[in-house]
Backbone bond lengths (Angstrom), bond angles and torsions (degrees), N, CA, C in turn:
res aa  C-N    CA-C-N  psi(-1)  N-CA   C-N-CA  omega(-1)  CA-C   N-CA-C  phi
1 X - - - 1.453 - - 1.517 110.16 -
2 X 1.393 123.97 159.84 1.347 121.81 -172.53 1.725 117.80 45.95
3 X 1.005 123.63 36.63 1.271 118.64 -149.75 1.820 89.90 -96.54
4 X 1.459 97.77 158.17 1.618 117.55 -170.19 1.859 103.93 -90.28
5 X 1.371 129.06 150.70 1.200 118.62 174.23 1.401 98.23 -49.58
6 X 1.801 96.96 174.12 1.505 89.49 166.87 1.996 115.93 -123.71
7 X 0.887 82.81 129.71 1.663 94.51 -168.64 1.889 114.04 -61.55
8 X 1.092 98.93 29.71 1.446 102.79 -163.34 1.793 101.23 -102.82
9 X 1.657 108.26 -30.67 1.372 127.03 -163.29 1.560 86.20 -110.77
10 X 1.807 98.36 124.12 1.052 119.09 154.89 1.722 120.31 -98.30
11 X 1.027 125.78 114.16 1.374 112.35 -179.68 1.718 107.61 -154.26
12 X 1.458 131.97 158.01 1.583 121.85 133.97 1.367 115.82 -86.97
13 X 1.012 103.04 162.05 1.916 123.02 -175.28 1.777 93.77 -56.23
14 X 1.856 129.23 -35.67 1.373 105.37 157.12 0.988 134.31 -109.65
15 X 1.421 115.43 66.39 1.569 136.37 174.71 1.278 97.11 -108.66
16 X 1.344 121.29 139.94 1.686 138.21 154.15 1.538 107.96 -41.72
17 X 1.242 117.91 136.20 1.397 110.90 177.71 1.392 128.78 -91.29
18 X 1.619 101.08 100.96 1.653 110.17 -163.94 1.566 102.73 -126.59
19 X 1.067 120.27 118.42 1.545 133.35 173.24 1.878 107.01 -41.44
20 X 1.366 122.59 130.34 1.277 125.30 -159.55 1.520 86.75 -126.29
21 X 1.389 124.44 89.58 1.446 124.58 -174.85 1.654 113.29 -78.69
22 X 0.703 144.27 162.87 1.272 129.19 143.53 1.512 136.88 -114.06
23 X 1.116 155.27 -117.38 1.672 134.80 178.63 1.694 89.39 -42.60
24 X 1.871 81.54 145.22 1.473 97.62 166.04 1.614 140.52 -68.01
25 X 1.399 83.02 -17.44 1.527 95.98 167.50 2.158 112.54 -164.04
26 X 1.275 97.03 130.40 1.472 116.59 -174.29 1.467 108.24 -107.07
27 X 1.085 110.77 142.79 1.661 123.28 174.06 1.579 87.18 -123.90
28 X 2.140 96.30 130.48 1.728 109.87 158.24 1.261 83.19 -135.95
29 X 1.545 100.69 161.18 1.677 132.75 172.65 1.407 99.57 -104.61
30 X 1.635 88.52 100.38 1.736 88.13 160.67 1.189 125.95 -135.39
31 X 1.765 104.07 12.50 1.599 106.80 169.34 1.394 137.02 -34.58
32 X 1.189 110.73 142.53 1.683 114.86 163.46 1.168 140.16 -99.60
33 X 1.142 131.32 146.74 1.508 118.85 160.49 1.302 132.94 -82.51
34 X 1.648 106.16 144.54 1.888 97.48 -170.03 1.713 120.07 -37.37
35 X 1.502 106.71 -36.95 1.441 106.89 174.57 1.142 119.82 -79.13
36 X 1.136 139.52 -3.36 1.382 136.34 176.32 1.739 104.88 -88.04
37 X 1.744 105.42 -50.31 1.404 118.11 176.13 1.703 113.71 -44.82
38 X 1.837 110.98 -50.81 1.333 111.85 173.30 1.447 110.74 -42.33
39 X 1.768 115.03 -70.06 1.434 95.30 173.20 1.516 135.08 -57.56
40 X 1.021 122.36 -3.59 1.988 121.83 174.70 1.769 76.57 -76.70
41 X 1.153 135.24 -70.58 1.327 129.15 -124.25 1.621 90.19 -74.33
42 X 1.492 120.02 -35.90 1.754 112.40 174.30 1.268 106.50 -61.43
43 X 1.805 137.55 -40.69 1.098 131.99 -168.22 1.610 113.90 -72.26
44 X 1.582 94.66 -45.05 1.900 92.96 166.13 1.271 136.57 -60.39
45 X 1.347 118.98 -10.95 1.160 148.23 -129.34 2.021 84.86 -114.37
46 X 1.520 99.67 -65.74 1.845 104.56 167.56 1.531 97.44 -75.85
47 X 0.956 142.84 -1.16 1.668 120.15 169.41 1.269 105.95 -75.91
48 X 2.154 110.99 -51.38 2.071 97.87 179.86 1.250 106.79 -68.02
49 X 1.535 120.54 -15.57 1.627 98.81 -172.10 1.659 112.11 -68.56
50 X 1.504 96.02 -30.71 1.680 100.24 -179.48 1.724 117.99 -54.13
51 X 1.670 96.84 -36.54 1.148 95.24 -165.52 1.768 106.46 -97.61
52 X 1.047 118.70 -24.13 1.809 115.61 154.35 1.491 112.08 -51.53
53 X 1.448 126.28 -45.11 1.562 140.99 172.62 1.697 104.43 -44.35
54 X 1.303 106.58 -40.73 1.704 94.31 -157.38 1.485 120.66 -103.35
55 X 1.235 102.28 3.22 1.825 105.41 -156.69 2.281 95.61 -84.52
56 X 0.856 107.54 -21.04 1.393 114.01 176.57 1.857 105.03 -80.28
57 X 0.896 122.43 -20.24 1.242 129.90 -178.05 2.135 100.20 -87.72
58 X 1.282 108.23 -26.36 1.302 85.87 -170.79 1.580 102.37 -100.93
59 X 1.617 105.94 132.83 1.227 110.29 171.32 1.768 83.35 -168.66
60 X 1.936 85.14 -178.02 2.023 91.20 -157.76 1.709 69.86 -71.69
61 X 1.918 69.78 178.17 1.479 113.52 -163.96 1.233 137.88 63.92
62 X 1.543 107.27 -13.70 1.841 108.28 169.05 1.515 97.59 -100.90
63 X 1.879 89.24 148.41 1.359 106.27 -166.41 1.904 113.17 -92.14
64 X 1.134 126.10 140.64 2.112 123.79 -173.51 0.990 110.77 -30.05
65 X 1.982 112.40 -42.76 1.561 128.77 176.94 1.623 103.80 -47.87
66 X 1.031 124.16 -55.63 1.528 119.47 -164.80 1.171 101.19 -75.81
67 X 1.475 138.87 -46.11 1.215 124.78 173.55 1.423 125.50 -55.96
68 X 1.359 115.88 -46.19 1.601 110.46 173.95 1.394 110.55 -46.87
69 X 1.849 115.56 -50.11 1.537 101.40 -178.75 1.146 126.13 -31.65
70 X 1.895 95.64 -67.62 1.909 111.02 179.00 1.729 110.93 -29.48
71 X 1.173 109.08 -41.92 1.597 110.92 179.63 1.431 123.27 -91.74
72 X 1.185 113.16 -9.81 1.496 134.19 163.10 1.517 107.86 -50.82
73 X 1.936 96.97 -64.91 1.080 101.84 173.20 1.305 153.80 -93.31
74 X 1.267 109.32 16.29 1.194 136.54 -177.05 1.486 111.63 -104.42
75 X 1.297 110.66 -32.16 1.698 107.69 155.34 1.374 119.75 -57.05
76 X 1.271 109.88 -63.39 1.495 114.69 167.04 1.773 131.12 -48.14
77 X 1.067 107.49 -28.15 1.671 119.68 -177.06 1.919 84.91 -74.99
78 X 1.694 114.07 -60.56 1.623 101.59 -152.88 1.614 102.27 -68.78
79 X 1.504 127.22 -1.97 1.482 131.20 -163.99 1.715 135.60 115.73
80 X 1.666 98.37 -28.43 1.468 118.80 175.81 1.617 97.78 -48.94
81 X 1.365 69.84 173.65 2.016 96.15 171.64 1.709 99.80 -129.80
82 X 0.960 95.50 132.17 1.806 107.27 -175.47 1.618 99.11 -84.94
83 X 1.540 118.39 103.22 1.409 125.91 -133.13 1.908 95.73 -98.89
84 X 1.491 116.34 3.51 1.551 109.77 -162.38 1.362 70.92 -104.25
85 X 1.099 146.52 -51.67 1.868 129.19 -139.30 1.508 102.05 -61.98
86 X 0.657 101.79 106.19 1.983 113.05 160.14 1.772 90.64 113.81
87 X 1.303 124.61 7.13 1.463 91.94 177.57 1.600 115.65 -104.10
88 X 1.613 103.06 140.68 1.471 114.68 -150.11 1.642 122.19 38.80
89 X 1.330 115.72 41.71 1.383 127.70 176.61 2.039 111.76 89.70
90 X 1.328 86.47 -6.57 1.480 78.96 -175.84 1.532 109.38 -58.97
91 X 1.758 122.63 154.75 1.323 115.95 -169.22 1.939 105.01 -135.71
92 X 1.354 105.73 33.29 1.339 126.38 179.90 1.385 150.51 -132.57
93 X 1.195 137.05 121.79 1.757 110.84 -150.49 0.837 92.40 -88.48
94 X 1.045 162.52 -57.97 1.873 150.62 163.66 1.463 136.14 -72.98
95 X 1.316 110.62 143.65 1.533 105.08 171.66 1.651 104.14 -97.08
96 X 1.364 111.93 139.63 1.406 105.96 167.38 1.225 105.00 -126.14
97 X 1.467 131.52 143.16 1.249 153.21 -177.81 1.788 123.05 -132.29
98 X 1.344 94.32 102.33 1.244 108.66 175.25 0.983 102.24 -86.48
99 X 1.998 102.60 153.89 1.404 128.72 148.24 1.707 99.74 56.81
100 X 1.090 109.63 -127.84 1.650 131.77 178.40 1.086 109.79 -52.43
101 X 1.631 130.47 -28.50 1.366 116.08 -175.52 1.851 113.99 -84.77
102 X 1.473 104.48 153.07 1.369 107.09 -176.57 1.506 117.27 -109.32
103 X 0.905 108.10 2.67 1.402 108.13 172.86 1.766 105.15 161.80
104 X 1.246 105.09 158.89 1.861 119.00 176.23 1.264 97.01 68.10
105 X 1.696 139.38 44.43 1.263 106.51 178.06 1.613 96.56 -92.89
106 X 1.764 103.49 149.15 1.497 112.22 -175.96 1.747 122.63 -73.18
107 X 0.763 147.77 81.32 1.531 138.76 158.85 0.833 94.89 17.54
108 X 1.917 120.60 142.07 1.225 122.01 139.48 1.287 114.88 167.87
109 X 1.322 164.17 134.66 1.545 164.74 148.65 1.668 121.01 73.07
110 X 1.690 92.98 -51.49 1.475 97.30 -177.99 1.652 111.00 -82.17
111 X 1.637 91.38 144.54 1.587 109.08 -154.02 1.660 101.02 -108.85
112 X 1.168 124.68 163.66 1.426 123.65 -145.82 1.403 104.71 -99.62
113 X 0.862 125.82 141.23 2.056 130.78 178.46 1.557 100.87 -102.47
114 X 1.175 106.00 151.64 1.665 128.25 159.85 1.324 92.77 -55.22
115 X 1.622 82.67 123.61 1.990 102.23 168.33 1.438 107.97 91.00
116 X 1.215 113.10 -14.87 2.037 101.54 178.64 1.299 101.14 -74.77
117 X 1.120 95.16 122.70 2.004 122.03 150.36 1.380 126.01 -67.19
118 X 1.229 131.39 115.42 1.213 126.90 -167.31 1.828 113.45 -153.56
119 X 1.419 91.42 160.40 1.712 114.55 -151.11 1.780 104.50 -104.83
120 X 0.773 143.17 88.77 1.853 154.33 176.42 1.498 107.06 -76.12
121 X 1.301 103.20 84.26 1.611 87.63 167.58 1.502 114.94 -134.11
122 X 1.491 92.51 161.33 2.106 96.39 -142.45 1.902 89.75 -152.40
123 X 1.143 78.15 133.83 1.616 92.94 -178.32 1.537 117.32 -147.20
124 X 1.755 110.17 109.39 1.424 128.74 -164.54 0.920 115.06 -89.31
125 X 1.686 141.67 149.32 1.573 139.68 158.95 1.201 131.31 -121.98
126 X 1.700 148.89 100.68 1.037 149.49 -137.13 1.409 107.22 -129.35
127 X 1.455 128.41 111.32 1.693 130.58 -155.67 1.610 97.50 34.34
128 X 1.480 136.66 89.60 1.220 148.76 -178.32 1.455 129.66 25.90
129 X 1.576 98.58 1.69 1.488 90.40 173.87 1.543 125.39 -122.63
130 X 1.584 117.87 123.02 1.245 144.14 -167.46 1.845 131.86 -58.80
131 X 1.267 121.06 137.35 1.140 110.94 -161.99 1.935 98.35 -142.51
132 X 0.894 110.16 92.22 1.901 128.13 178.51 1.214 133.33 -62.64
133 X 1.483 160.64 112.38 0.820 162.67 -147.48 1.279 139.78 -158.51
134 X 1.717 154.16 126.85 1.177 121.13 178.73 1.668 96.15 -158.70
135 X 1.652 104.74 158.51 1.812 102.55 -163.60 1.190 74.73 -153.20
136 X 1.827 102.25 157.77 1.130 128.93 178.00 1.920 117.18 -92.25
137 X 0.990 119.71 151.81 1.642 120.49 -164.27 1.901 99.30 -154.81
138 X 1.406 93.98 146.97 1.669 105.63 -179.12 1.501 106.43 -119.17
139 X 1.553 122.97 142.42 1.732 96.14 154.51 1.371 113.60 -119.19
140 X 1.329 94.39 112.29 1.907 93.92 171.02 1.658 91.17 109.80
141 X 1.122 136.11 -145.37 1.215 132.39 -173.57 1.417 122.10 -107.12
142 X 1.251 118.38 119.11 1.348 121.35 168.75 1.347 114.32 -30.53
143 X 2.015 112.95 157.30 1.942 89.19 129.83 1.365 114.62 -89.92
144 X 1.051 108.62 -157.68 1.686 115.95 168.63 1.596 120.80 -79.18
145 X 1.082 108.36 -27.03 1.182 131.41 163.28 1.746 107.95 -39.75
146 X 1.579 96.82 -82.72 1.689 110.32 175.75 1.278 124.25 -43.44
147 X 1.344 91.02 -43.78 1.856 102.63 164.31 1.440 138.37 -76.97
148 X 1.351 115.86 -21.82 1.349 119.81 154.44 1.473 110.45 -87.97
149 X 1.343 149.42 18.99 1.309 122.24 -179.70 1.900 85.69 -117.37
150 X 1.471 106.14 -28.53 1.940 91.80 169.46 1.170 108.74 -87.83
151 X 0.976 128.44 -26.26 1.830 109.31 148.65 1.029 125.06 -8.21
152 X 1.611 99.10 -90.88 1.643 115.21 -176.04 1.542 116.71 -60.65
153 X 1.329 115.54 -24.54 1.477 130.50 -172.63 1.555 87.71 -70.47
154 X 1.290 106.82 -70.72 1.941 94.38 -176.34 1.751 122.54 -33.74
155 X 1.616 88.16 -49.17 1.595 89.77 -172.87 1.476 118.43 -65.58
156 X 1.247 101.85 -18.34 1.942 106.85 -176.07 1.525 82.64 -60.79
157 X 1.459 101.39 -76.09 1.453 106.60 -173.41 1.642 121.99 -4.65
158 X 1.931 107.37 -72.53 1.348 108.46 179.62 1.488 111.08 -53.23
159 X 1.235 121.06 -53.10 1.484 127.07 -168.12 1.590 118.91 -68.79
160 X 0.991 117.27 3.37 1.711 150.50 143.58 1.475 94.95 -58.35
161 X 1.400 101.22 -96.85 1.897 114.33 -174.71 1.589 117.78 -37.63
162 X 1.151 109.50 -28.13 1.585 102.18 -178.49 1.219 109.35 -105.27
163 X 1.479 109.77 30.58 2.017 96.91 167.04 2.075 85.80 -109.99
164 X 1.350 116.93 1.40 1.299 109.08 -171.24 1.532 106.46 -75.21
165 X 1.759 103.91 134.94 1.825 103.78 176.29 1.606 90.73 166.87
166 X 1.042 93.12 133.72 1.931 111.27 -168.62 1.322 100.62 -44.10
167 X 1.195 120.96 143.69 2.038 151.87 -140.09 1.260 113.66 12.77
168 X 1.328 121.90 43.89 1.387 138.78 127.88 1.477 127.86 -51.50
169 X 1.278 133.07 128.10 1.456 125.16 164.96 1.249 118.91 -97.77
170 X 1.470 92.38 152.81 1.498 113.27 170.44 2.169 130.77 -60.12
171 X 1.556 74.79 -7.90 1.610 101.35 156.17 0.988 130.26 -82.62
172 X 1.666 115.33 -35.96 1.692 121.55 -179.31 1.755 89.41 -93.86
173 X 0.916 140.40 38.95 1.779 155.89 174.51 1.682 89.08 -111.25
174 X 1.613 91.83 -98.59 1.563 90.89 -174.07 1.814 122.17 -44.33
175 X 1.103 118.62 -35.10 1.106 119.85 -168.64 1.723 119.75 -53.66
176 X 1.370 85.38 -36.51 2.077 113.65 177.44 1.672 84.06 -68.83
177 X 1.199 135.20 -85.43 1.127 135.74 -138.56 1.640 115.43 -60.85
178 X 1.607 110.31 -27.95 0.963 124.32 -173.20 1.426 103.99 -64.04
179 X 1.254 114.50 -79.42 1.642 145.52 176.52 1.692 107.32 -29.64
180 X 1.066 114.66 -23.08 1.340 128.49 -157.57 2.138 88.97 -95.88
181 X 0.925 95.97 -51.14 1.756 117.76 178.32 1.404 113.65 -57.11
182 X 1.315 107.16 -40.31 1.480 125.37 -165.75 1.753 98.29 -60.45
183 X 2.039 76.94 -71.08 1.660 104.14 -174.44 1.623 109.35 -22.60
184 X 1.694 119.54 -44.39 1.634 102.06 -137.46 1.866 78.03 -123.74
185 X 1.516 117.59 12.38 1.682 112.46 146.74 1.616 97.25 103.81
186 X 1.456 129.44 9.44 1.576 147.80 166.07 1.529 102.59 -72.83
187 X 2.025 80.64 145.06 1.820 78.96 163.85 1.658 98.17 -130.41
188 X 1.457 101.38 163.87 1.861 127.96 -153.86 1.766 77.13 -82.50
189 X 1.564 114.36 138.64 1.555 102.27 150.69 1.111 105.38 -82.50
190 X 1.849 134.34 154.34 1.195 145.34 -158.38 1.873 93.12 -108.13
191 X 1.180 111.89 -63.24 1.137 118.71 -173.85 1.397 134.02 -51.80
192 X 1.510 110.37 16.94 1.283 94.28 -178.29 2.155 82.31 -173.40
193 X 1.421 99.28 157.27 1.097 105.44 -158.59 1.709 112.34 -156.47
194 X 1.566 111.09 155.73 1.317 107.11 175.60 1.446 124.61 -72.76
195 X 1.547 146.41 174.20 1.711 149.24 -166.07 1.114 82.81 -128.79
196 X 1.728 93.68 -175.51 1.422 146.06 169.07 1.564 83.05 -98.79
197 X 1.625 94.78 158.12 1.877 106.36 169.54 1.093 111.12 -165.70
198 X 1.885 122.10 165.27 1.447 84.62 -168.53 1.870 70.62 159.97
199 X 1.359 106.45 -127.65 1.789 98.31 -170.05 1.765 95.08 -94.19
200 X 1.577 127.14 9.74 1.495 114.06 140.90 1.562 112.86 -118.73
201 X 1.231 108.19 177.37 1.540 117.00 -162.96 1.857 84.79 -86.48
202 X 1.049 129.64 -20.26 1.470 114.64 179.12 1.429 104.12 -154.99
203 X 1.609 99.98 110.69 1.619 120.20 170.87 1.445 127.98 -77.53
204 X 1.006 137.29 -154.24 1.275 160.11 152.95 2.113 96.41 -106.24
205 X 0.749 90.74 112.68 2.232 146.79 72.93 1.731 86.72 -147.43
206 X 1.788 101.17 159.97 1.486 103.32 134.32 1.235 121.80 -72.37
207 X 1.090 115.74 148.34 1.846 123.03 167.42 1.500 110.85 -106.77
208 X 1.311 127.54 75.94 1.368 121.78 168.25 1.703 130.89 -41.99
209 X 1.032 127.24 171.55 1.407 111.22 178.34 1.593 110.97 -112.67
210 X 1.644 118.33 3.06 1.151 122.58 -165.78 2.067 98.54 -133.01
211 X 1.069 121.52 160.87 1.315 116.44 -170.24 1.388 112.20 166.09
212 X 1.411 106.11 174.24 1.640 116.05 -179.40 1.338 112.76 -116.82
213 X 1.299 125.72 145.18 1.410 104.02 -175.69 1.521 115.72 -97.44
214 X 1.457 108.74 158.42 1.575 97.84 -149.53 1.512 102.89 117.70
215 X 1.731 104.14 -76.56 1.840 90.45 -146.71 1.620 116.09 -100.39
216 X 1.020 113.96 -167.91 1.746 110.17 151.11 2.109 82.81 105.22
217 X 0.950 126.57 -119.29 1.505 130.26 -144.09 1.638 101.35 -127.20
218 X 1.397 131.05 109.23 1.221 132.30 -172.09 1.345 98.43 -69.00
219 X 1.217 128.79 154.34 1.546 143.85 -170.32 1.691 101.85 -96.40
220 X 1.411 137.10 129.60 1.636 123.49 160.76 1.462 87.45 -146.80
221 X 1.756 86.39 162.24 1.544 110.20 -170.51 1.676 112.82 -54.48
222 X 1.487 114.15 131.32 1.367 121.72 174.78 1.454 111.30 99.99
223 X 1.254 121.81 5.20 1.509 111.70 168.04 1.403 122.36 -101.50
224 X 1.026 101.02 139.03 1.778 101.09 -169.84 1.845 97.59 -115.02
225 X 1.381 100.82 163.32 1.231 129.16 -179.75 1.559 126.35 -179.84
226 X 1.457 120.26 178.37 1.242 122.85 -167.53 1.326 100.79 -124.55
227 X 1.489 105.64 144.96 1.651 108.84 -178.57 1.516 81.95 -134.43
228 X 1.403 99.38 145.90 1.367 106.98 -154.37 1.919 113.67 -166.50
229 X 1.608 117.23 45.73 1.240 134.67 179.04 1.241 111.18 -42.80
230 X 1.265 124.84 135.14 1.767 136.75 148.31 1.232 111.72 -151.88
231 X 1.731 77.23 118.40 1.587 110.15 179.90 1.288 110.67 -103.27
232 X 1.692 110.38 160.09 1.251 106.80 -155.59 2.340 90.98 -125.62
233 X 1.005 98.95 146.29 1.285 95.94 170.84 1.547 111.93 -74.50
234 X 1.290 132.40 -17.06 0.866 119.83 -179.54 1.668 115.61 -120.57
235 X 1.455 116.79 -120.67 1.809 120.33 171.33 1.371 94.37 -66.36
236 X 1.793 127.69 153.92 0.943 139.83 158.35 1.808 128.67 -62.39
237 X 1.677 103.46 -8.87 1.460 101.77 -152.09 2.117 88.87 -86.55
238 X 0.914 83.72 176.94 1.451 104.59 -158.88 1.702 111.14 -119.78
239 X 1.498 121.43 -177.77 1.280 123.38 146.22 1.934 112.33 170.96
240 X 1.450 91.72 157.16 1.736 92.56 -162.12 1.509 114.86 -97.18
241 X 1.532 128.47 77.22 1.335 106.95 157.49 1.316 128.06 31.33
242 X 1.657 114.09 143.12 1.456 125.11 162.32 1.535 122.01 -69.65
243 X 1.490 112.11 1.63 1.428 116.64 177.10 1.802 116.11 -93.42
244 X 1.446 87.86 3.25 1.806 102.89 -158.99 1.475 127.45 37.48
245 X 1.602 105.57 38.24 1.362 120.47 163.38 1.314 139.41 -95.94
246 X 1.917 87.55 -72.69 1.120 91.29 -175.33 1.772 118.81 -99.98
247 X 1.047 117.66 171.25 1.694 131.32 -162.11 1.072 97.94 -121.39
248 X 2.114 123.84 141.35 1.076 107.29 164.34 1.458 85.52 -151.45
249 X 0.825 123.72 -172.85 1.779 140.34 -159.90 1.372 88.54 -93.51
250 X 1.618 115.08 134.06 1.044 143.59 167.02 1.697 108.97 -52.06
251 X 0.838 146.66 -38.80 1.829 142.55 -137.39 1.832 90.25 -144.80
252 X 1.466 110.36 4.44 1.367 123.09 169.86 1.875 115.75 48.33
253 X 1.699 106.41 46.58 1.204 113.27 174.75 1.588 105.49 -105.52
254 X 1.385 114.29 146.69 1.796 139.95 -168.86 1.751 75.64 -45.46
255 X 1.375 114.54 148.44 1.436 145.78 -178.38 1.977 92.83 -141.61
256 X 1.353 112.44 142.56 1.393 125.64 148.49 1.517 121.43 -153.63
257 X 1.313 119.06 155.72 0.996 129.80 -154.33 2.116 119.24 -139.97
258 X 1.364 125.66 115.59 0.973 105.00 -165.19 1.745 86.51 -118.54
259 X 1.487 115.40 156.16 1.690 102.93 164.78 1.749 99.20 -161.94
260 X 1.253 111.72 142.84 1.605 135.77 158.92 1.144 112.24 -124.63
261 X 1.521 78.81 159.33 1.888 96.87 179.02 1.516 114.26 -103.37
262 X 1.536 104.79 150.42 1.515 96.51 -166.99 1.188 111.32 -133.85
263 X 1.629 127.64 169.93 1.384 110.42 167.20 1.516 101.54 -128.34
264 X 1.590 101.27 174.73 1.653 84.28 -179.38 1.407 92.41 -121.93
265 X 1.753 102.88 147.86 1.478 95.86 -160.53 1.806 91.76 -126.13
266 X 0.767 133.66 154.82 1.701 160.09 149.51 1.407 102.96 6.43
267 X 1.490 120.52 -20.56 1.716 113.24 -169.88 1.535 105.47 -145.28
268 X 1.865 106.38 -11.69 1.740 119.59 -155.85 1.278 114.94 -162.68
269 X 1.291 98.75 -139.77 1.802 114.07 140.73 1.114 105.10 -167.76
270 X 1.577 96.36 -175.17 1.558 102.93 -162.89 1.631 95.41 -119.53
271 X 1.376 110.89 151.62 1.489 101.69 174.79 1.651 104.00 -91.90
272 X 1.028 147.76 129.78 1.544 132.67 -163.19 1.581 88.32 -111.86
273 X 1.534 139.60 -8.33 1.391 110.79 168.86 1.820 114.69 -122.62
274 X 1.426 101.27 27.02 1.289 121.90 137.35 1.589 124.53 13.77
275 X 1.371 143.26 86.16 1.186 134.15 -172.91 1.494 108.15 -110.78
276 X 1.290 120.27 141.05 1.338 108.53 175.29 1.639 141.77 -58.62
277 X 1.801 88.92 -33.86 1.417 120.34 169.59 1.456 103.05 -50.37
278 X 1.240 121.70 -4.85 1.795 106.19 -175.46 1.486 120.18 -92.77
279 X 1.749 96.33 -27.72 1.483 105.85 -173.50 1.544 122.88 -32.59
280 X 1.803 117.98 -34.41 1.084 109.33 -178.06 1.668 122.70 -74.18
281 X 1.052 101.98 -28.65 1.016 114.64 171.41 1.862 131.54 -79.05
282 X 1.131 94.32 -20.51 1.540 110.07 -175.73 2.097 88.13 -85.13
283 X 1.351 111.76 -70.62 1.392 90.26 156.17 1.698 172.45 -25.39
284 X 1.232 74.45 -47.54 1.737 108.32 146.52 1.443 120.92 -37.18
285 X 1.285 93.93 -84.35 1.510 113.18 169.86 1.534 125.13 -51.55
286 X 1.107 121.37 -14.20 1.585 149.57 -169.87 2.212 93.47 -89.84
287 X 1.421 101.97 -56.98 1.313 105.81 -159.66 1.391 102.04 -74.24
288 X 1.295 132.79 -45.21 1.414 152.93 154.10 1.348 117.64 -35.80
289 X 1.357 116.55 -21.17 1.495 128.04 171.85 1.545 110.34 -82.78
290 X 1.615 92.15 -39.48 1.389 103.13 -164.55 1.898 104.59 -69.44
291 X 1.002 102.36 -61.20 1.583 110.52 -166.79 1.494 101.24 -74.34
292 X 1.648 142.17 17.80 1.230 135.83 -172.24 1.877 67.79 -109.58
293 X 1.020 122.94 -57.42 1.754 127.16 -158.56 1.820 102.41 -48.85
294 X 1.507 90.85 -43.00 1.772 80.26 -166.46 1.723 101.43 -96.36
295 X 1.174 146.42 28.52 1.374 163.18 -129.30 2.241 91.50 -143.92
């Protein structure tokens, strides 16, 4: 959430979209300690609850404003600290992003229509350390459209997470997510990218969503971060509002975006904001793997 471009992608808006890596391989220190990890895992822990909490709440006619509350307050009831309000003036625990928007959209008045697609993202802090998150939600009926592009957006997502496992790169990360985008006719937004996290809301490494495999940031046990794709149904290029928030796709085609935080553990990783509601889908993608392999 709030996340900074990422300085990793060199490109103009008419350049072909090709990942511009630089050294082939980077070492950062971003390990944790078990006690620091306990608190991510309580803070992630109220981030899925927020986001299992809210998906019954969205349908037309309620306005972003009322939803951020519900999650306002629901951080606060389980113990969290609703970790965006006051940062760099922001005054909201979630960004929500409808339709066209790609990320940072602000809470506020306007109330939801049949068929908007939209982006919930909520980020908790428990004794200072942070736990990130964001899922896609409809009110009233999708098209197919809306619904196949967070589809595939989820699945980049997983297929991101499962190249994670100590001296892995953060290249063979993006590289999955990218390819995955390509395949089903999506484009990667360039401008903006997943962190490191941990006792700040945004660490070291960037996590790009595009990459080579091989290079960019070797993976070792205990570092956590957020992978955090939005794809756009249409051109990738972007642009920021007069509110200097929110982002929405240049050529004004549906954008969605799914992201967790992860750690990397001794054999894998762990997803630490983990929702149950995903299993079908995390499965899904599992069986579809399977029968493309023996095919």
């Amino acid at each position: 959430m709030l996340r900074a471009p990422c300085p990793a992608i060199g490109r103009t808006p008419s350049q072909p979209q090709q990942p511009k890596i630089g050294p082939p391989m980077l070492m950062v220190t971003n390990s944790k300690t078990p006690e620091m990890l306990e608190k991510m895992r309580a803070a992630s822990a109220i981030v899925s609850g927020v986001l299992e909490m809210i998906g019954e709440h969205v349908r037309p006619g309620v306005s972003t404003a009322r939803l951020d509350q519900l999650c306002h307050d629901y951080i606060v009831d389980h113990g969290g600290v609703p970790a965006c309000v006051g940062y760099q003036g922001y005054q909201h625990a979630t960004c929500i992003s409808v339709n066209h928007v790609v990320c940072h959209g602000v809470p506020g008045d306007k109330r939801l229509k049949d068929g908007d697609s939209l982006n919930i993202d909520v980020v908790a802090a428990v004794d200072g350390m942070h736990g990130d998150s964001s899922a896609m939600y409809f009110a009233g009926t999708p098209s197919i459209a809306a619904r196949r592009l967070a589809s595939v957006t989820q699945e980049s997502l997983y297929l991101g997470i499962q190249q994670i496992k100590p001296g892995a790169t953060l290249g063979d990360v993006g590289a999955a997510v990218h390819a995955h985008a390509q395949q089903h006719g999506y484009s990667v937004v360039l401008d903006f990218c997943g962190h490191g996290i941990g006792a700040e809301m945004h660490e070291e490494p960037q996590v790009c969503h595009v990459g080579r495999r091989g290079q960019g940031v070797r993976l070792m046990p205990g570092m956590t971060f957020t992978i955090e794709p939005m794809l756009n149904a249409g051109r990738s290029a972007v642009r920021v509002l007069a509110d200097k928030w929110t982002v929405v796709t240049k050529d004004r085609s549906l954008s969605a975006q799914w992201e967790h935080t992860l750690l990397v553990t001794n054999t894998g990783f762990e997803i630490l904001t983990w929702r149950p509601s995903e299993s079908a889908a995390w499965d899904a993608l599992r069986g579809k793997r399977a029968a493309a392999s023996t095919n």
